[in-house]
C-alpha positions in Angstrom: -50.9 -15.3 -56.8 -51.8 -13.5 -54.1 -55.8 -12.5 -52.2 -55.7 -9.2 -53.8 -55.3 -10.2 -57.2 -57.8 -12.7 -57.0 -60.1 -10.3 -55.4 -59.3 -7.6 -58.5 -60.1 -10.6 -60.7 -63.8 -11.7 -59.0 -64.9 -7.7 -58.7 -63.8 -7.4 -62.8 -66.0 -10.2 -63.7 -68.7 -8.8 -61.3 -69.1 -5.5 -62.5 -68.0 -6.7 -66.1 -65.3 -4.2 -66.9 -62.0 -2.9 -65.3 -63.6 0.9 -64.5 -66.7 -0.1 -62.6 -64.5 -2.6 -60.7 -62.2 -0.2 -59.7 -64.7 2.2 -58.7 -66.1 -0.8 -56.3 -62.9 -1.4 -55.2 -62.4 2.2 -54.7 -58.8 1.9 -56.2 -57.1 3.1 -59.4 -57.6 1.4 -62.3 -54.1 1.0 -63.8 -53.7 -0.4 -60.5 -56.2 -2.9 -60.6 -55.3 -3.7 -64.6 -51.6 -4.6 -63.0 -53.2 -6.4 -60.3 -55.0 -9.1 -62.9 -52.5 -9.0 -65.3 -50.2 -10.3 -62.7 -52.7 -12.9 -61.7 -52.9 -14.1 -65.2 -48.7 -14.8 -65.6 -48.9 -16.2 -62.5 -51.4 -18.9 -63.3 -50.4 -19.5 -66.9 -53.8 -18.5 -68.9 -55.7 -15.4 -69.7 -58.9 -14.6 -68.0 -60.0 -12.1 -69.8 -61.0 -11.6 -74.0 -58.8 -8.3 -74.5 -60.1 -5.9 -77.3 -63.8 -6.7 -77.0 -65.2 -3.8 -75.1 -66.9 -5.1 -71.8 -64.6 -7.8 -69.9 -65.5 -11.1 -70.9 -64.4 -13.8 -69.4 -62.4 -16.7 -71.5 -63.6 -20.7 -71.1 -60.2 -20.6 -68.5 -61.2 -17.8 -66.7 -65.2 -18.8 -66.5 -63.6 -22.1 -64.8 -61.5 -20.1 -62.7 -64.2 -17.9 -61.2 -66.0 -20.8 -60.4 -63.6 -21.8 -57.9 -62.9 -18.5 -56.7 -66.5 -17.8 -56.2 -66.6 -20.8 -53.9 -63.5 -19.5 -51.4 -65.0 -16.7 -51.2 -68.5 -17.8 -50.3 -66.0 -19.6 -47.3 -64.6 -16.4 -46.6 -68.3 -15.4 -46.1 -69.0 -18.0 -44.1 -66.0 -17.4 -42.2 -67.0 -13.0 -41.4 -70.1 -14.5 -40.5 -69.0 -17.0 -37.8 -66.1 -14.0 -36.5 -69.8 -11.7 -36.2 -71.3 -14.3 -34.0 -68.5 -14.9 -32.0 -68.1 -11.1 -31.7 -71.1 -10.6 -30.6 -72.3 -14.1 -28.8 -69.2 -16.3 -27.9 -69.2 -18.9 -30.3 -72.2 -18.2 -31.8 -73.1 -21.7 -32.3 -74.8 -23.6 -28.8 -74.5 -27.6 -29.2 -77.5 -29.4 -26.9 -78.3 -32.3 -26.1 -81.1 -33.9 -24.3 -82.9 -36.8 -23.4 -85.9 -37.4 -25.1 -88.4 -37.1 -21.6 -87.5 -33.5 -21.2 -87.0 -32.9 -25.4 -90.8 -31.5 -25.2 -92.8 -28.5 -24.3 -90.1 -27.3 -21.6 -87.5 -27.4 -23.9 -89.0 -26.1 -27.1 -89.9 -22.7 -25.0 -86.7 -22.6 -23.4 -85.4 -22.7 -27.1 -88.1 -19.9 -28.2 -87.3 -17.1 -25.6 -83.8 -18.0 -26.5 -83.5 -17.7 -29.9 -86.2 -15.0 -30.2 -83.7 -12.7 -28.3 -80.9 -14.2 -30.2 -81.9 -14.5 -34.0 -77.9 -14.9 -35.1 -77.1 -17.5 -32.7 -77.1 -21.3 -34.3 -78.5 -24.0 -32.1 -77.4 -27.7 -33.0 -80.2 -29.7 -30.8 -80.0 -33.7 -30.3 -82.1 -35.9 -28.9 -80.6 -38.5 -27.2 -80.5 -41.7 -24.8 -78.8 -40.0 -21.4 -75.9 -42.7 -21.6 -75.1 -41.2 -25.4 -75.3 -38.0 -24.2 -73.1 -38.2 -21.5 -70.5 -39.9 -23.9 -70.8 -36.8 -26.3 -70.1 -34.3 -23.1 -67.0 -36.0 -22.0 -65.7 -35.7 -25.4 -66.9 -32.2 -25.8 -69.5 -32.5 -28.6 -72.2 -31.0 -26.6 -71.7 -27.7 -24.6 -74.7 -28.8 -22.6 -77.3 -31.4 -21.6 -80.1 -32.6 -20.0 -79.9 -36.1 -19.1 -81.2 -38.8 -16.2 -78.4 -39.4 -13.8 -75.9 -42.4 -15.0 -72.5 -42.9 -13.3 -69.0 -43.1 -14.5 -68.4 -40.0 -16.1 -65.6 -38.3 -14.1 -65.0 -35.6 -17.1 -68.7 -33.9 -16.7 -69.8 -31.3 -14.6 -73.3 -32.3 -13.4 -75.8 -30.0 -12.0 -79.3 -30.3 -9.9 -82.1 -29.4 -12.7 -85.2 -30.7 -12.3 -87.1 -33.1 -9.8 -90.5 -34.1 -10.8 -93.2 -36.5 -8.8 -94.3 -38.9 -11.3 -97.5 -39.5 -12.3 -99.9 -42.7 -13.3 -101.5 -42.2 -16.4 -104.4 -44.2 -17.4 -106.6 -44.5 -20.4 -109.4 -41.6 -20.4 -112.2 -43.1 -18.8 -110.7 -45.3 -16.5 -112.2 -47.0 -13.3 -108.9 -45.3 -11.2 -109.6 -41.5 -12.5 -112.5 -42.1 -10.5 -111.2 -41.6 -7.0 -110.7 -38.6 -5.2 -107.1 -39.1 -3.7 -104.0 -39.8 -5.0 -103.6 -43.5 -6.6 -101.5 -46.0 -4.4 -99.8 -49.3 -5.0 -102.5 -51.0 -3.9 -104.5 -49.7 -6.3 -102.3 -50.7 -9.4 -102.2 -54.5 -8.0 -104.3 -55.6 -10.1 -103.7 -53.8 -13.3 -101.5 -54.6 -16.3 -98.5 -52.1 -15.5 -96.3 -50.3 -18.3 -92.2 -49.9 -17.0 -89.4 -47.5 -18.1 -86.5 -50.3 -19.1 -84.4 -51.5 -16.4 -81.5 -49.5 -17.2 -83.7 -46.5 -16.3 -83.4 -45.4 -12.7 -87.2 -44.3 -12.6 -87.9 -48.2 -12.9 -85.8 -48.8 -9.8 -87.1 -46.1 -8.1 -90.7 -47.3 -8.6 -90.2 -51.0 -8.0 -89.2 -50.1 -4.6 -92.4 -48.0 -3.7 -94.2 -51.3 -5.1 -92.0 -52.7 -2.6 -92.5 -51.0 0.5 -95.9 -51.4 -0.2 -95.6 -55.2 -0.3 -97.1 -55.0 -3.8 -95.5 -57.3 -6.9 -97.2 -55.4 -10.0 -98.1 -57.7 -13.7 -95.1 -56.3 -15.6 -96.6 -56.2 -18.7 -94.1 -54.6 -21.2 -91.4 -52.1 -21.1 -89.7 -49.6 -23.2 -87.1 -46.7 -22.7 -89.4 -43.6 -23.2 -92.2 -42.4 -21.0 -93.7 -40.5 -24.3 -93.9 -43.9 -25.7 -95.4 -45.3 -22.5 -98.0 -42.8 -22.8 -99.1 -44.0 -26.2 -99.2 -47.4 -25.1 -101.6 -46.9 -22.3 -103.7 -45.0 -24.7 -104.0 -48.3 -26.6 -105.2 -49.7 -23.4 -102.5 -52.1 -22.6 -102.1 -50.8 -19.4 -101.5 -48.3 -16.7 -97.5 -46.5 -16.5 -95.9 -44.5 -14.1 -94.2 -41.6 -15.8 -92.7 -37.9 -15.4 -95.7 -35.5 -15.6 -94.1 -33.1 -18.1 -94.5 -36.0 -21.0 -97.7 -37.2 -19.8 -99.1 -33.4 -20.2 -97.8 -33.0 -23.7 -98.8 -36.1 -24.9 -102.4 -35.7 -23.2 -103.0 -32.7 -25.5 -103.6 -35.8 -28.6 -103.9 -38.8 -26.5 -107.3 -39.8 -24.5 -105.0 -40.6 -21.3 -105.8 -39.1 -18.0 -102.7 -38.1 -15.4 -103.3 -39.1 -11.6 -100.9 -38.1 -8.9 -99.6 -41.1 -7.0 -98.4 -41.8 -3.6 -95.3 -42.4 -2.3 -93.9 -40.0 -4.9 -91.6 -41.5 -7.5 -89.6 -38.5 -7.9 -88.1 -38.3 -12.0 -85.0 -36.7 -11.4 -83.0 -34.5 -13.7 -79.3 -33.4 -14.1 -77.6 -30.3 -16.5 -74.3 -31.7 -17.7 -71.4 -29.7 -19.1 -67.9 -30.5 -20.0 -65.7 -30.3 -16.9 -62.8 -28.2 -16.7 -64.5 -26.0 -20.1 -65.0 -22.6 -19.9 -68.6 -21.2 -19.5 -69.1 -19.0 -22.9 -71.9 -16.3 -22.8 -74.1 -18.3 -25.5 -74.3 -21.7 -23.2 -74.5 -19.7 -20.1 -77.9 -18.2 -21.5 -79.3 -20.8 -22.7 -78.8 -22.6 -19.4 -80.5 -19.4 -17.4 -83.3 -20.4 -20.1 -83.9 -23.6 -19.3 -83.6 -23.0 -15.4 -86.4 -20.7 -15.4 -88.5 -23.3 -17.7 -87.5 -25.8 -14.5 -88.4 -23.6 -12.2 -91.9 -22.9 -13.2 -92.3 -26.7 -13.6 -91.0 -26.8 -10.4 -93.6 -24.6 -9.0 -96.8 -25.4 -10.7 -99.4 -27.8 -9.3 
């Protein structure tokens, strides 16, 4: 058995007879007659009912062309993937990225992206930054966005995004009142909403609390600012948290964003495998999502 044979037998059954499959095969058909016959000794069973005009296939060879019709569907698969790597890299991006920066600046980056690329394939996790750092070492991510963690010596890190955090209270609240930034001072007495401790935002803001000789009333704490955000609409408190999360979620949440002062900066890295090589597809995503950090960057 051999490709051609099998591809003489799938165009027979396809064009159901010998002469139109030859003509689609652009060969002669003694020739392609030869080629299935041979496939037939060498798999012990006829495929076709001889003396019947149109080919028809026998139970055996109905069976057989199910299987065939499945390598080749691979072999599809496979001139597709050769396509996109002709014309893309790989042709398949795999991202990752913590879920604080999974919103609005990462769904456009994805839109100009893909809407210049409609054959690329973009596999797109959200994850905690400690997984996601895992998944770069061992190379199931091309590329990241994550919150700085240490103890990765196998990924690449890169400066992407530095944010002042905001305060968000509930719509409405006595503190959206004031005309200047919100201070420690201010949040003394309120019910206060942390990142979890493993988060270096949390540290970072306990010690503006600190400097400012403030102790605020932990109330609760959780490991997304999104989720903070939802929490505060609930009126369980007030939460410092990166502005780009408290904007999307104050499109459906009655929450209000206040700048705060000393800045809590929410720092970002771009992480790639180290020691990989920089294919065109990741490389334009990550021009992407530079510019999306550079506008955040730059707006008020």
């Amino acid at each position: 058995m051999d490709f051609r044979q099998v591809e003489s037998f799938r165009a027979v059954a396809q064009h159901g007879g010998f002469s139109r499959a030859a003509r689609a095969l652009a060969i002669a058909q003694p020739s392609l007659t030869r080629s299935v016959a041979r496939l037939e000794a060498a798999i012990g069973f006829p495929l076709f009912l001889r003396g019947q005009g149109a080919a028809r296939l026998t139970p055996e060879g109905e069976a057989f062309l199910r299987e065939v019709d499945r390598t080749f569907t691979g072999l599809d698969r496979l001139r597709i993937a050769a396509q996109d790597i002709r014309n893309f890299g790989t042709g398949r991006l795999r991202v990752a990225c913590l879920p604080a920066l999974s919103g609005g600046l990462m769904a456009d980056a994805l839109a100009r992206f893909l809407r210049g690329r409609p054959e690329a394939t973009v596999s797109f996790q959200v994850r905690p930054s400690s997984t996601i750092y895992e998944w770069v070492a061992s190379r199931q991510a091309d590329l990241a966005l994550v919150a700085p963690r240490s103890g990765f010596p196998a990924v690449e890190e890169e400066e992407f995004l530095s944010l002042p955090g905001v305060l968000v209270v509930p719509r409405g609240h006595r503190l959206a009142r004031l005309r200047r930034p919100i201070g420690p001072q201010d949040v003394a007495e309120e019910r206060f909403l942390a990142l979890a401790l493993n988060d270096g935002m949390r540290h970072a803001a306990e010690e503006a609390f600190r400097s400012a000789g403030i102790t605020p009333r932990l109330q609760l704490e959780t490991p997304y600012s999104a989720t903070l955000c939802r929490l505060v609409a609930a009126g369980l408190g007030v939460a410092l948290v990166n502005p780009l999360v408290a904007a999307d979620e104050a499109k459906g949440l009655a929450i209000t964003a206040l700048p705060f002062l000393p800045k809590v900066n929410f720092r970002y890295l771009m992480l790639r495998p180290r020691g990989g090589i920089r294919d065109r597809l990741s490389e334009a995503f990550a021009a992407e999502l530079q510019a999306g950090a550079a506008k955040a960057m730059g707006s008020p």
